[in-house]
C-alpha positions in Angstrom: 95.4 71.0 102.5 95.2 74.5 101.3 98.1 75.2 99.0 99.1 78.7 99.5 101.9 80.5 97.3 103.6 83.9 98.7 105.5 86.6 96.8 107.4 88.7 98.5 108.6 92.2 98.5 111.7 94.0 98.8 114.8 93.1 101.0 114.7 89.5 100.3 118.1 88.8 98.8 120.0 85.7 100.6 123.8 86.4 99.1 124.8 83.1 100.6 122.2 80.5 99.2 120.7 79.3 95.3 117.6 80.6 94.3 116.0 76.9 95.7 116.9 77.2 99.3 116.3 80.9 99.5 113.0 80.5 98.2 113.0 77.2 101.2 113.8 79.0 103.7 111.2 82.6 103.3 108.4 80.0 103.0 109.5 78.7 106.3 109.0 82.1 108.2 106.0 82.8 105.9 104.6 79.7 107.4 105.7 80.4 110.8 104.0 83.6 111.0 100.9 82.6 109.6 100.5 79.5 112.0 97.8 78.5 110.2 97.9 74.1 110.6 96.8 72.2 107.0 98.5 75.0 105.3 101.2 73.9 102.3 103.4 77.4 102.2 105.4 78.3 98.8 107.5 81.1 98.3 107.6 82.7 94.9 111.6 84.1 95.3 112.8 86.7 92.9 115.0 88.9 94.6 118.1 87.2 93.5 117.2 88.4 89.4 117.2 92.2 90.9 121.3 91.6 92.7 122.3 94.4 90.3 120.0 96.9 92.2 120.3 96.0 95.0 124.1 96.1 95.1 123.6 99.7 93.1 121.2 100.9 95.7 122.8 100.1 99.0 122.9 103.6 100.2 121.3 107.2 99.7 124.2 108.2 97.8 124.1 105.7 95.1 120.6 105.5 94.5 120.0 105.7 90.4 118.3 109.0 88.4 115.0 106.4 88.0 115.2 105.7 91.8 115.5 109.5 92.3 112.4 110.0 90.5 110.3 107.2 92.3 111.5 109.1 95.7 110.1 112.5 94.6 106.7 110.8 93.6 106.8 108.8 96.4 107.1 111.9 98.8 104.0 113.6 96.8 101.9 111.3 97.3 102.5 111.4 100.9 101.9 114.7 100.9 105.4 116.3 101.1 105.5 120.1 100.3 107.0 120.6 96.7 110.4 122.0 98.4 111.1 119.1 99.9 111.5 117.2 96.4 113.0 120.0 94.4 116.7 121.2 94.5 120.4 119.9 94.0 119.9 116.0 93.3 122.3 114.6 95.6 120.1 116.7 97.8 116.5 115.6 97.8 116.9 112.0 99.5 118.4 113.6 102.5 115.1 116.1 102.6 113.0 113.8 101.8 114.5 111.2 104.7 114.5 114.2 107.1 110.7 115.0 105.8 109.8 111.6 106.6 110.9 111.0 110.0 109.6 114.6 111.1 106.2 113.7 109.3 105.5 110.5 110.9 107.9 110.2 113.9 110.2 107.8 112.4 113.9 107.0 113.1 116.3 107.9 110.5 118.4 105.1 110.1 115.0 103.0 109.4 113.4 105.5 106.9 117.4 105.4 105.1 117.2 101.3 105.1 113.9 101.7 103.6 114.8 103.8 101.0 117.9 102.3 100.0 116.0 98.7 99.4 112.2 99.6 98.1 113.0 101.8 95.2 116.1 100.5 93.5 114.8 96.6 93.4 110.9 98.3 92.3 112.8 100.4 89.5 115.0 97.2 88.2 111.7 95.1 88.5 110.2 97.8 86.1 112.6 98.4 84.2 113.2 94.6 82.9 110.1 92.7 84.6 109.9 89.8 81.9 112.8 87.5 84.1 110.8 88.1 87.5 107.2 87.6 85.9 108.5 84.1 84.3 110.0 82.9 88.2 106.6 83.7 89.4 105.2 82.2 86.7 106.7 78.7 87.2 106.1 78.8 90.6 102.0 79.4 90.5 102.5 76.3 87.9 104.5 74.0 90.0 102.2 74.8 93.3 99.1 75.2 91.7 97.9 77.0 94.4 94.3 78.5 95.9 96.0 81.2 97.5 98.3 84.0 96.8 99.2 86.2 98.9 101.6 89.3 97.5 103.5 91.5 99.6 104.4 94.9 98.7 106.3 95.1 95.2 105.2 91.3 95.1 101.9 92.7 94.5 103.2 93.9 91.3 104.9 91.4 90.2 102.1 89.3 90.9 99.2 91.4 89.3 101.5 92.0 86.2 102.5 87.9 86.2 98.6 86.9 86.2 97.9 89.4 83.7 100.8 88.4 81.2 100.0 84.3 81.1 96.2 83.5 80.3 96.9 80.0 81.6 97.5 81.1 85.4 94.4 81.8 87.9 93.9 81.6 91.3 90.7 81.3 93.7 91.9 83.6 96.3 94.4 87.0 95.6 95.6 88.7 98.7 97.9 91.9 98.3 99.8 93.7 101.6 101.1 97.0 101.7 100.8 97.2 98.2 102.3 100.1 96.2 100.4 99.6 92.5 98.8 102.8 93.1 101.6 104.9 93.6 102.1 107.2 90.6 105.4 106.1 89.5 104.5 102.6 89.6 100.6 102.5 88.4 102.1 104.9 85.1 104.8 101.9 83.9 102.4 99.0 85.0 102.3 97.0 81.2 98.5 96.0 82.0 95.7 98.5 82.1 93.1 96.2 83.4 91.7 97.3 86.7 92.2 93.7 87.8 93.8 90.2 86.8 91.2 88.5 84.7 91.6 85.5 86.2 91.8 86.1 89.6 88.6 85.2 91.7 88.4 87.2 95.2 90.7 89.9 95.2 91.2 91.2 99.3 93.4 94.0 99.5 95.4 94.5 103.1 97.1 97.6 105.2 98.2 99.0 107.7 96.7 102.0 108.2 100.7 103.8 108.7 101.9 101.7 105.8 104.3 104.4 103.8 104.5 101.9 101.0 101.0 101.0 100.6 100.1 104.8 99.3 98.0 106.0 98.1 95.5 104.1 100.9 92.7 101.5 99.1 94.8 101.5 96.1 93.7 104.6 94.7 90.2 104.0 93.7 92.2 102.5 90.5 91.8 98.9 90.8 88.4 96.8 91.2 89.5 95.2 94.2 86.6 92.8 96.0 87.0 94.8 99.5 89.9 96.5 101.6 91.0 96.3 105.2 92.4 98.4 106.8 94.7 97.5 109.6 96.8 98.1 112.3 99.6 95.5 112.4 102.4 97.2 114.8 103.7 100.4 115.7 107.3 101.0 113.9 106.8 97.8 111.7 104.2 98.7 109.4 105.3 97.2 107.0 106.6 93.8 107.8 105.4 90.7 106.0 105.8 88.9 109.1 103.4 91.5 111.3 100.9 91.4 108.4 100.7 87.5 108.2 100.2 87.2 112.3 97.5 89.6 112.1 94.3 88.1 112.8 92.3 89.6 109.7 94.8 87.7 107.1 94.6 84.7 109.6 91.2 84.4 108.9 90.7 85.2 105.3 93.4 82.1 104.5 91.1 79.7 106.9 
């Protein structure tokens, strides 16, 4: 049986369950959408140790100076003009939401959820990463597994985690949508290395519309074994669950 560990990305919080049955039930629907049979599915879960950011950044409004900044380089690298990502403060994530859904046919409200989850929980990772690295930690000790498979700021987590503790490896390192490129992220990263040292096959997965995973095939920063590109579902580019189904990850995990 292959033992397969997942981290996951933003958006996770479960307000009503511990940290244990959270982590139960996201390895459940990780499991489900991979359908793979002989498969023993972990879950890594974190979001619980970034509440405070969450709770901070649950709308445009109240989105944190840091989370501000991350925005703006966010919409550079996307290739927003420099107007929309200059002016009044409280400003700039309305233009950079309206750039957004112009640019690449969006709906608002989506682009606004987005925005509201992904950058305050990646800026409270960054800012105080130690607690989230040691959960993911345990975890690749507990499961020992030959997979990993890291989704979006779980790619950083995960990267940064293997990086930190020379006594964690893993045979097979699979990152979707992943962000450590991005300028914000790749310039507060704690690890220059180019890649985990003890991390055998590294495959690197997105959708070719992912907004998160920018900028595409990491950059050129990382020595990453091979990327694939994909196309996992119009309007859901970046769901763990549509990445997972997809045929190309399917296969990699066999």
């Amino acid at each position: 049986m292959t033992r397969v560990l997942g981290v996951h990305g933003v958006g996770n919080f479960l307000a009503d369950l511990p940290a244990t049955d959270s982590a139960a039930v996201r390895a459940k629907e990780w499991g489900t959408a991979l359908g793979l049979p002989g498969i023993d599915m972990r879950v890594a879960y974190y979001a619980d140790l970034l509440n405070a950011e969450i709770a901070q950044g649950s709308g445009l409004g109240l989105l944190p100076e840091p989370a501000r900044e991350m925005l703006a380089s966010w919409a550079l690298a996307l290739g927003a003009p420099d107007e929309v990502t200059q002016g009044p403060a409280t400003a700039i994530p309305r233009q950079i939401v309206s750039w957004v859904c112009r640019r690449f046919n969006l709906e608002n409200r989506a682009v606004e959820w987005f925005i509201a989850e992904f950058f305050p929980e990646v800026v409270g990772y960054l800012r105080d990463p130690d607690p989230v690295r040691a959960r993911v930690a345990a975890a690749l000790r507990e499961h020992r597994p030959q997979v990993v498979i890291a989704h979006s700021l779980g790619s950083v987590v995960t990267f940064e985690t293997l990086c930190a503790h020379e006594d964690l490896s893993v045979d097979l390192l699979i990152t979707l949508g992943s962000p450590l490129a991005l300028p914000y992220i790749h310039n507060r990263l704690a690890f220059t290395v180019k890649r985990p040292p003890r991390a055998g096959r590294w495959l690197n997965l997105a959708d070719i519309g992912d907004l998160v995973a920018v900028p595409r095939k990491l950059g050129g920063l990382f020595e990453v074994d091979s990327h694939h590109e994909l196309t996992i579902a119009l309007f859901a580019f970046h769901a763990v669950e549509r990445y997972l189904a997809h045929t190309a990850v399917r296969s990699i995990v066999q």
